[in-house]
C-alpha positions in Angstrom: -4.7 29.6 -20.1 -6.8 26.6 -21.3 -7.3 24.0 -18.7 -6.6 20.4 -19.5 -8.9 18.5 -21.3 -10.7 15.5 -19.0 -8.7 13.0 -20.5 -5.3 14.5 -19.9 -6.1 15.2 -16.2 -7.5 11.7 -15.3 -5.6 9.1 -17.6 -2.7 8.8 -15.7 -4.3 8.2 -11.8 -6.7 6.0 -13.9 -4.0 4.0 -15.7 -1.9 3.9 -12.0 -4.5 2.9 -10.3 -5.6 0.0 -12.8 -1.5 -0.9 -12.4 -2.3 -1.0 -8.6 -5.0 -3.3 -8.6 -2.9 -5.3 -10.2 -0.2 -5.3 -7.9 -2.8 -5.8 -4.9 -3.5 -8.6 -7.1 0.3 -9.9 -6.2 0.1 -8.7 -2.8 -2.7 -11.0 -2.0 -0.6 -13.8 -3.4 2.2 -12.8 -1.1 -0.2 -12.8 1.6 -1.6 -16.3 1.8 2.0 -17.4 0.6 2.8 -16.2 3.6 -0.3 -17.9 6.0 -0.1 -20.9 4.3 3.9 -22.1 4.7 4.9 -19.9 7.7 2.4 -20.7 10.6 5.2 -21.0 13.2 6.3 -17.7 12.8 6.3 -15.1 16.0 3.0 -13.5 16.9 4.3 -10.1 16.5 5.8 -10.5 12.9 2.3 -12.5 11.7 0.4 -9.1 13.3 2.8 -6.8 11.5 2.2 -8.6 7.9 -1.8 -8.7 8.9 -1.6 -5.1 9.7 0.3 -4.1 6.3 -2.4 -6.1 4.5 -5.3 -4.6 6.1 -3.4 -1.0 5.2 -2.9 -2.2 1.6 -6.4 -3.7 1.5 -8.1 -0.3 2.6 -5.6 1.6 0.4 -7.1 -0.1 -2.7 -10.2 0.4 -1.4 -10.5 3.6 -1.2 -8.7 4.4 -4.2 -11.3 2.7 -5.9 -13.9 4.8 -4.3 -12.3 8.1 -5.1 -11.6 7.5 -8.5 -15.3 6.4 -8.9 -16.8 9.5 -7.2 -14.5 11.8 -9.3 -15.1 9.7 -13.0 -18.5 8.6 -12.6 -20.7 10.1 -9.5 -19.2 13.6 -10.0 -18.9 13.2 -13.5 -20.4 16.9 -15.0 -21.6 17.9 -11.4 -21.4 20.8 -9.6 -22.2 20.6 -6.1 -20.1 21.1 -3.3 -19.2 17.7 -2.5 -18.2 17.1 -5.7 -16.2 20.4 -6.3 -14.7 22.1 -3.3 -14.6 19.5 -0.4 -11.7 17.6 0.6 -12.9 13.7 -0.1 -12.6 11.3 2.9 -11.3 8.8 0.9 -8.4 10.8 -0.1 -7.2 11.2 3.5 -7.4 7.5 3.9 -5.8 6.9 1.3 -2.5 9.5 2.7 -2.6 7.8 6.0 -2.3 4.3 4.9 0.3 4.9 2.6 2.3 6.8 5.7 1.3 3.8 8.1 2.3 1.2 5.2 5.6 2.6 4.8 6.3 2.7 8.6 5.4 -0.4 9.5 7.5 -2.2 6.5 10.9 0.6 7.1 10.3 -0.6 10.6 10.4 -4.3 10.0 13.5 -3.6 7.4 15.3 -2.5 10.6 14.7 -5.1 12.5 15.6 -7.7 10.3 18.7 -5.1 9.7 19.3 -5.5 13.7 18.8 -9.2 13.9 21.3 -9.4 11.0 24.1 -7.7 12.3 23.9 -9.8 16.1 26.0 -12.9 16.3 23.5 -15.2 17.0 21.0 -14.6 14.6 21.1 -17.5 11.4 21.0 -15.0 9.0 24.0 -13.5 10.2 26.8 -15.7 9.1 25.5 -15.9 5.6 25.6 -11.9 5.4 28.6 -11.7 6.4 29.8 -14.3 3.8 27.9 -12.7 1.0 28.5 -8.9 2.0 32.1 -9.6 2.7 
């Protein structure tokens, strides 16, 4: 069986990842959106969108770095780091997206909690719009 040629194995990570940065892009607007005109926000939810920005942040990072090593410092070499190993950035790059996820199902179910309590001002207008 012929193995794929370089192109066909690394065009689509490349093209996702150039679509990522992009959407970092928007997450960093998001971001200071969300400094600049919510300062009186709780402590806990500012630390929660701080710590899924730091997670996206190193996520972008590092997906940067791998594709580099793979498509330019690894780029016709053989050695072991470059062939066998299991690249650091890779891992990183699993564990923030299992960390991202968490954090933002968890805060979905808060807000879902707060919603559904009687006293919470969101309540009354999801009741009117859900029915």
């Amino acid at each position: 069986m012929e193995t794929p040629s370089f192109s066909l194995r690394w065009a689509p990570g490349f093209v996702g990842m150039a679509i990522g940065f992009a959407l970092y892009g928007v997450s960093l607007g998001q971001f200071l959106f969300y400094v600049r005109f919510f300062p009186d926000d709780h402590l806990i939810l500012k630390s929660l969108v701080l710590g899924v920005f730091v997670l996206d942040t190193a996520h972008t990072v590092t997906t940067g770095s791998f594709y580099w090593r793979e498509l330019v410092a690894c780029r016709g070499t053989t050695s072991y780091e470059c062939t066998l190993a299991l690249p650091w950035d890779l891992n990183t790059i699993l564990v923030c997206n299992a960390l991202v996820a968490f954090f933002v199902q968890r805060c979905d179910a808060w807000s879902m909690v707060c919603a559904s309590e009687s006293h919470c001002p969101m309540s009354a207008f999801m009741r009117t719009e859900c029915g």
